[in-house]
MARKE-147423 format. One record per residue: residue in one letter; x, y, z of N, C-alpha, C in turn. Coordinates in nm, 3 decimals. Layout:
! MARKE-147423
  code     n_xx     n_yy     n_zz    ca_xx    ca_yy    ca_zz     c_xx     c_yy     c_zz
     A        X        Y        Z        X        Y        Z        X        Y        Z
...
END
This chain:
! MARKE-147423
  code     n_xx     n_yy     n_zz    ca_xx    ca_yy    ca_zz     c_xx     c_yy     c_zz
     X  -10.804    1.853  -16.107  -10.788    1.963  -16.015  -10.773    1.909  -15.872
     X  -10.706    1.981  -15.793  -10.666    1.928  -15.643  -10.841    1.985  -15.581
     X  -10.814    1.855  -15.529  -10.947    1.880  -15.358  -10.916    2.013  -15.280
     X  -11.036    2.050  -15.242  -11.009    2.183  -15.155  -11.101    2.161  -15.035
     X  -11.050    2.218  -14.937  -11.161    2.158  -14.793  -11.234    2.323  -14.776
     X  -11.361    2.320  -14.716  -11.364    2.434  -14.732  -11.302    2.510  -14.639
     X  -11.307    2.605  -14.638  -11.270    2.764  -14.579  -11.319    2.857  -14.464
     X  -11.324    2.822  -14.308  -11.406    2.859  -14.243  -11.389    3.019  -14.224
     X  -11.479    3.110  -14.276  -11.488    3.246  -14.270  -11.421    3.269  -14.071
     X  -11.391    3.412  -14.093  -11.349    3.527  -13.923  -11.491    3.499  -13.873
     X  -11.604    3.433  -13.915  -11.732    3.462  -13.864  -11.743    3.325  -13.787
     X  -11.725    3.201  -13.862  -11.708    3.079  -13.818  -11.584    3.046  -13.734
     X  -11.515    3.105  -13.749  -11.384    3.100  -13.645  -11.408    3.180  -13.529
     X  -11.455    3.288  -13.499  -11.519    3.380  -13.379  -11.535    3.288  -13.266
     X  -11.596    3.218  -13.290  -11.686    3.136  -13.135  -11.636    2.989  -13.142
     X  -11.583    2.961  -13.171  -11.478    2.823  -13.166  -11.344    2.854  -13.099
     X  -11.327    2.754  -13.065  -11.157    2.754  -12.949  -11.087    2.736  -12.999
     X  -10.962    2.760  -12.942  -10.813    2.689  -12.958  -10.755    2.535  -12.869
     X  -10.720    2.502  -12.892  -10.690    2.376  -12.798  -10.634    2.445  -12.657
     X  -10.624    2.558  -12.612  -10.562    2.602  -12.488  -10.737    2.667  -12.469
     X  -10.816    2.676  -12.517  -10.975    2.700  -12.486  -10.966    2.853  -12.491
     X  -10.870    2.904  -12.574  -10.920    3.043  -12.604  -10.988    3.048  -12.759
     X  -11.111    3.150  -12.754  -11.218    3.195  -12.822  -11.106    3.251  -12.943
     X  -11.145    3.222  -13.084  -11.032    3.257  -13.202  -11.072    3.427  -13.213
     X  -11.180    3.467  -13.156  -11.242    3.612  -13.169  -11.097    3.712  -13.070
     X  -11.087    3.670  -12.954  -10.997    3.733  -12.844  -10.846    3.636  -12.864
     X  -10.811    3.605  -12.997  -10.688    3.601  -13.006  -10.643    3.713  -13.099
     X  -10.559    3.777  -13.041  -10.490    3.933  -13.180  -10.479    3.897  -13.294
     X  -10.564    3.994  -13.337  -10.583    4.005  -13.572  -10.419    3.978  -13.613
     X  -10.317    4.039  -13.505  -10.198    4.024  -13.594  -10.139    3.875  -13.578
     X  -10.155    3.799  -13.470  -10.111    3.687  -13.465  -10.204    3.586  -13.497
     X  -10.302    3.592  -13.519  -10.431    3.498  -13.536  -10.397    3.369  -13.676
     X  -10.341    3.490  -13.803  -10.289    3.357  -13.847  -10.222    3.257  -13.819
     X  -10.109    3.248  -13.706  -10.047    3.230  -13.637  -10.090    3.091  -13.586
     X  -10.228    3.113  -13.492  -10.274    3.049  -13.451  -10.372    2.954  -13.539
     X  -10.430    2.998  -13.633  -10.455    2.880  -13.745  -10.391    2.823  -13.781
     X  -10.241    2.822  -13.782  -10.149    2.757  -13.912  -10.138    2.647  -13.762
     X  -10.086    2.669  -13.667  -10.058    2.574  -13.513  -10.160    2.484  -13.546
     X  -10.320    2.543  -13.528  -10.432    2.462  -13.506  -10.477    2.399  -13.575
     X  -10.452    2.370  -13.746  -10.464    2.326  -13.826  -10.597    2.379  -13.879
     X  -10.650    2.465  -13.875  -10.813    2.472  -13.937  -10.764    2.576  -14.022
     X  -10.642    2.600  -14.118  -10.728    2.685  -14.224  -10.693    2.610  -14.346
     X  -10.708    2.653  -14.508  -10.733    2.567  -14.588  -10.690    2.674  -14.708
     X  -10.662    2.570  -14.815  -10.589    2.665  -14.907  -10.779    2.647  -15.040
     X  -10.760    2.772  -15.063  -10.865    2.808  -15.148  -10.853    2.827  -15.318
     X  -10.721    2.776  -15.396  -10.749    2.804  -15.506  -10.719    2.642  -15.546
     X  -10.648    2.654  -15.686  -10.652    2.523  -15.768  -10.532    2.484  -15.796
     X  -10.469    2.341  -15.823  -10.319    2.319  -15.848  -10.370    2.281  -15.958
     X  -10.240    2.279  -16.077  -10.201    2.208  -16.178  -10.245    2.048  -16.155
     X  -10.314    1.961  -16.242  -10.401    1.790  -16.209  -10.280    1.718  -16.230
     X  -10.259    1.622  -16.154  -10.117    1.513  -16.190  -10.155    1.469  -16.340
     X  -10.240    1.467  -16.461  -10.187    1.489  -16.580  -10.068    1.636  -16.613
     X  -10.095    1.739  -16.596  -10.087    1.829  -16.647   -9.959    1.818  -16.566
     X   -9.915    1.788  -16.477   -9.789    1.821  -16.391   -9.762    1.731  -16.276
     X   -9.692    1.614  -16.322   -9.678    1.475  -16.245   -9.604    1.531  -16.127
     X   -9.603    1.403  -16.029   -9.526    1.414  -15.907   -9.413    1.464  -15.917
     X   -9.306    1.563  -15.826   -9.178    1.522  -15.881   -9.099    1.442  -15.841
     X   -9.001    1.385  -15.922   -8.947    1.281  -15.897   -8.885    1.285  -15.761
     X   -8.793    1.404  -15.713   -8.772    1.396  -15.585   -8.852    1.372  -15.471
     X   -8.981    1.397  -15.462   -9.068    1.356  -15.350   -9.045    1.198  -15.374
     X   -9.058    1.131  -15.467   -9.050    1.021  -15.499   -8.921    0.934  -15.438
     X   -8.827    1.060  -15.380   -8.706    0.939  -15.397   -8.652    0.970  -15.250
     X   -8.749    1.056  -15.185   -8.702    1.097  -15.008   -8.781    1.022  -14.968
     X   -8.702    0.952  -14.800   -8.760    0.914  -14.705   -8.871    0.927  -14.647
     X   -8.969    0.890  -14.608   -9.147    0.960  -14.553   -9.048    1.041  -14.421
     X   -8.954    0.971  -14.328   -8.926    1.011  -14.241   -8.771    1.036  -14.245
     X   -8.742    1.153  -14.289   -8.628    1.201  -14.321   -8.511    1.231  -14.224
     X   -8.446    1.169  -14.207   -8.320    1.142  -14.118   -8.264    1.292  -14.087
     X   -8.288    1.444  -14.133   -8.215    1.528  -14.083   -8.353    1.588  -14.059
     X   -8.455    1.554  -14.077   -8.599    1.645  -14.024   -8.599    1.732  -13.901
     X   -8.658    1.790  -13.877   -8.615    1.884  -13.777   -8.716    1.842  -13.687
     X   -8.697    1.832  -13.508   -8.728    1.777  -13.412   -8.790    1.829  -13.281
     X   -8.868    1.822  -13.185   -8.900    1.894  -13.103   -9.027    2.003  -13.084
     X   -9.023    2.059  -12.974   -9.197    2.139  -12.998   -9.256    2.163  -13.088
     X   -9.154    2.302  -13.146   -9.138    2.407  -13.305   -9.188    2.313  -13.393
     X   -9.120    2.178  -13.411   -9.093    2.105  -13.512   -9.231    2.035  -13.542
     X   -9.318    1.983  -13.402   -9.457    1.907  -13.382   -9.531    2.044  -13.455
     X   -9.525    2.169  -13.391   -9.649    2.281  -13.413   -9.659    2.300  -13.594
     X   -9.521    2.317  -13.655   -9.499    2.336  -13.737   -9.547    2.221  -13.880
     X   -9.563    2.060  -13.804   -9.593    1.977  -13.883   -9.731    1.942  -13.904
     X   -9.778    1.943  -13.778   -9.898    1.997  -13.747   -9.999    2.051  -13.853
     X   -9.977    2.200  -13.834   -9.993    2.288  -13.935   -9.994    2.253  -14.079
     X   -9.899    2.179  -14.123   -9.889    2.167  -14.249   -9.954    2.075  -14.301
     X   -9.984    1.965  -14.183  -10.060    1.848  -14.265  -10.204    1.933  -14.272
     X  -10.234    2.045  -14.188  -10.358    2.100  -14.187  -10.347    2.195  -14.337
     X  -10.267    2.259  -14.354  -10.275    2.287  -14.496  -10.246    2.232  -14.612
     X  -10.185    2.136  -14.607  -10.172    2.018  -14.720  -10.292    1.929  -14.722
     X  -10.421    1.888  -14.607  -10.450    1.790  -14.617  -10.585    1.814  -14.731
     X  -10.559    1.621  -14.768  -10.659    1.634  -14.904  -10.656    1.707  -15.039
     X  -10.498    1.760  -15.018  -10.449    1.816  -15.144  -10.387    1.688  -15.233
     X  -10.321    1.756  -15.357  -10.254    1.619  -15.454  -10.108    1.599  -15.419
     X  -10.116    1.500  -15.458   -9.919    1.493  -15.469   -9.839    1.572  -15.525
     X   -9.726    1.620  -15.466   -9.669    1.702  -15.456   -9.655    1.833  -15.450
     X   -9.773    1.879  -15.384   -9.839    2.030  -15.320   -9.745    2.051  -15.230
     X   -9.679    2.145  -15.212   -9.572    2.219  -15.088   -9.534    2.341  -15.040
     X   -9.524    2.350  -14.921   -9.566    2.520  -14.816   -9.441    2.518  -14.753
     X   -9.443    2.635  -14.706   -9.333    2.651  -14.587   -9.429    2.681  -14.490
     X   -9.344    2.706  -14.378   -9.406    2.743  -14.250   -9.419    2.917  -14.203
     X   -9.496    2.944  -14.143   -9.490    3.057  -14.144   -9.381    3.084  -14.044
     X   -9.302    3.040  -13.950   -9.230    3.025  -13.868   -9.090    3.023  -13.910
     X   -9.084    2.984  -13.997   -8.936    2.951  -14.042   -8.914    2.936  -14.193
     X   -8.818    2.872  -14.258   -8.826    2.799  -14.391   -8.814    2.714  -14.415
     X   -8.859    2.569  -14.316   -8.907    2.454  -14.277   -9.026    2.486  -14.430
     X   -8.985    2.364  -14.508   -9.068    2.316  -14.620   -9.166    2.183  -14.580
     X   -9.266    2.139  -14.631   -9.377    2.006  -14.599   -9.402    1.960  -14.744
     X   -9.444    1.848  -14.799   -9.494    1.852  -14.922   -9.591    1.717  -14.888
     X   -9.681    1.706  -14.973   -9.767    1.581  -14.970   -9.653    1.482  -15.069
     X   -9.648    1.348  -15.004   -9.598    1.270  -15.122   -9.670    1.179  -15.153
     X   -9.633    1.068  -15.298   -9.696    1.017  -15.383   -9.815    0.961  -15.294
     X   -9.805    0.883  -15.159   -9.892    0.816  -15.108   -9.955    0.844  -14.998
     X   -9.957    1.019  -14.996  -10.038    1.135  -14.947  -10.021    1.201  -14.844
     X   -9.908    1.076  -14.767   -9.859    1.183  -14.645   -9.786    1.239  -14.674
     X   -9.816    1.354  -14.530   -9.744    1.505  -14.527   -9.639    1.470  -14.435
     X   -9.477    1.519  -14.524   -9.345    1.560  -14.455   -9.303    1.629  -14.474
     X   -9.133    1.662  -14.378   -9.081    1.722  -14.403   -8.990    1.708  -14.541
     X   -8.948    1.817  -14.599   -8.840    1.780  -14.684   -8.710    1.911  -14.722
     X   -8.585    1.847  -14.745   -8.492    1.966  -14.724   -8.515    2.058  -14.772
     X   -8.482    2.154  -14.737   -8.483    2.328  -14.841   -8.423    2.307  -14.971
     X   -8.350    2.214  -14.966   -8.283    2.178  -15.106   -8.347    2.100  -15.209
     X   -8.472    2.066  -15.168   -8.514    1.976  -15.320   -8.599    2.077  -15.390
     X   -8.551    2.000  -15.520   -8.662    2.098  -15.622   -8.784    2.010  -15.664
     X   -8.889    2.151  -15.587   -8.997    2.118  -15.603   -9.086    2.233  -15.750
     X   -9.182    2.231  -15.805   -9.235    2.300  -15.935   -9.283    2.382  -15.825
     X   -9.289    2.542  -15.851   -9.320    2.668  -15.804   -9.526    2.656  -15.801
     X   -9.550    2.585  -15.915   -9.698    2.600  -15.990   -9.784    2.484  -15.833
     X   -9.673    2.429  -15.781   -9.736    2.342  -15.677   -9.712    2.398  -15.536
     X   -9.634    2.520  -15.513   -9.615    2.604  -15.377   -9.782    2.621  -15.377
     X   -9.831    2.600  -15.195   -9.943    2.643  -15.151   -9.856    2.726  -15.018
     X   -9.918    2.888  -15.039   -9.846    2.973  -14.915   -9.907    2.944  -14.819
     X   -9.880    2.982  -14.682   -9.911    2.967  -14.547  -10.061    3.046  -14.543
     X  -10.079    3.153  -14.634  -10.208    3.218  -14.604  -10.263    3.275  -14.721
     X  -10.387    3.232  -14.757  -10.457    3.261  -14.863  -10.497    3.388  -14.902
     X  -10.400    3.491  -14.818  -10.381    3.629  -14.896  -10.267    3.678  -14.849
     X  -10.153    3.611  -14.896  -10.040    3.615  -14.969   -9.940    3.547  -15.065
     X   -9.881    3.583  -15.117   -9.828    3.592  -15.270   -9.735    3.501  -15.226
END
């Protein structure tokens, strides 16, 4: 089974900052996920398929760590950011999009988190969504 980090409850997030030193309580309910996925503190809460049951796929295996058409710049830092915060300490080949775009991340074989094209096929059973209450 994949590692899971835990899960800091709206209660534990309340009185903690953002890196711009705003309180996560007085940032808006509608954008707040928003601001977790940037800040890296939230965490995916269920279980992946164990690399017996459902090996790497070969394509993570055969892309660059640092992919020559990766996408570049602010968006691109906030967005990667984020993902190593929701990928991290997961298994190989766990993969999200961004809530921002359809900028994909996946952990590969030797655990770092990249980018990778919209075009590779990755197993559905290893998508982790941007927020642990949605589908």
């Amino acid at each position: 089974m994949s590692h899971q980090k835990s899960n800091p409850s709206d209660y534990e997030l309340s009185d903690k900052r953002t890196s711009a030193g705003v309180r996560f309580a007085d940032v808006p309910e509608d954008s707040r996920h928003l601001v977790e996925w940037i800040e890296g503190c939230h965490s995916f809460d269920a279980q992946l398929p164990s690399l017996d049951d459902l090996p790497i796929p070969v394509a993570l295996t055969e892309l660059p760590r640092l992919h020559p058409d990766r996408p570049r710049g602010s968006r691109a830092m906030l967005c990667a950011h984020g993902a190593k915060g929701r990928l991290d300490g997961l298994r190989a080949g766990a993969w999200t999009v961004t809530p921002f775009n359809d900028w994909r991340f996946a952990v590969f074989d030797d655990g770092e988190i990249g980018w990778i094209p919209k075009e590779t096929v990755v197993p559905k059973s290893l998508f982790v969504p941007f927020r642990n209450d949605v589908n």
